[in-house]
C-alpha positions, 0 to 999 in steps of 0.5 A: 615272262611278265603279261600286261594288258593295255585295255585303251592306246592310252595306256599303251603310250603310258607303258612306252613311255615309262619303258622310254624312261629306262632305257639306256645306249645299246637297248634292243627291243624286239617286237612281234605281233599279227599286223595291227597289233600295235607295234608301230603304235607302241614304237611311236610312243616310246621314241616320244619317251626318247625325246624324239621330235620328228614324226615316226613311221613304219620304215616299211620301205627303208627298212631303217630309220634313225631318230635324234632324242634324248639317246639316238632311236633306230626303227627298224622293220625287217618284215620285207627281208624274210627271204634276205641272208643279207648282213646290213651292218646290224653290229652298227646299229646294235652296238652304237649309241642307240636304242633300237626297235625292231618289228618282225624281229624273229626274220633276223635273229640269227643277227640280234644281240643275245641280250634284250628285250622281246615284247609280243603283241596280242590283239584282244579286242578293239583297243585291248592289247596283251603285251608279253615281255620276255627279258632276254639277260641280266640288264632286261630281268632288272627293267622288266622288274622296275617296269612292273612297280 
């Protein structure tokens, strides 16, 4: 388990970036958090970091969205599918060539690859954020440990 505290969104954007940087074809992440913790803020951030041009929104409604970057970027925002045991084709789109992002992750993880990466959002204050990143495999300990340097 590693903690960070982002004190401004600055620093918020600077981590995801430099997360962005690492990351390679197949990443999870999974992210959790109250609403406004920053999930969407930091998702915006480290789809930049990809190389993504479009502008990224909460798939709130669509549950998916795919971005072009430096590696394909799926969004995705399970929040709406609590009381769903629907299979949506997830080994599609975790197993592709894309970096994935999923908020409210813990409503599908019975579909989730074992390995990844579970970052958790804590509120602290106005613009100060906790971020836990628990590493889940090999491939996430070895970033996880790159990211803290």
């Amino acid at each position: 388990m590693y903690e960070i505290i982002m004190n401004s969104v600055d620093d918020t954007e600077r981590f995801a970036v430099k997360l962005a940087n690492l990351l390679e074809a197949q990443d999870t992440i999974t992210l959790e958090g109250d609403l406004g913790a920053g999930k969407t803020t930091f998702t915006k951030a480290l789809a930049k970091g990809l190389g993504v041009k479009r502008t990224v929104n909460s798939p709130t409604f669509t549950i998916v969205k795919q971005y072009e970057g430096r590696l394909p970027f799926n969004h995705l925002d399970v929040y709406r599918l609590a009381e769903s045991d629907e299979d949506l084709g997830w080994d599609e789109l975790f197993y592709g060539d894309a970096v994935s992002v999923i908020e409210w992750a813990h409503l599908i993880e019975q579909d989730l690859p074992q390995d990844r990466l579970a970052i958790e959002i804590y509120r602290i204050g106005e613009n100060e954020r906790r971020f836990v990143l628990l590493p889940r495999g090999e491939r996430y300990e070895a970033l996880c440990e790159e990211l803290m340097k």
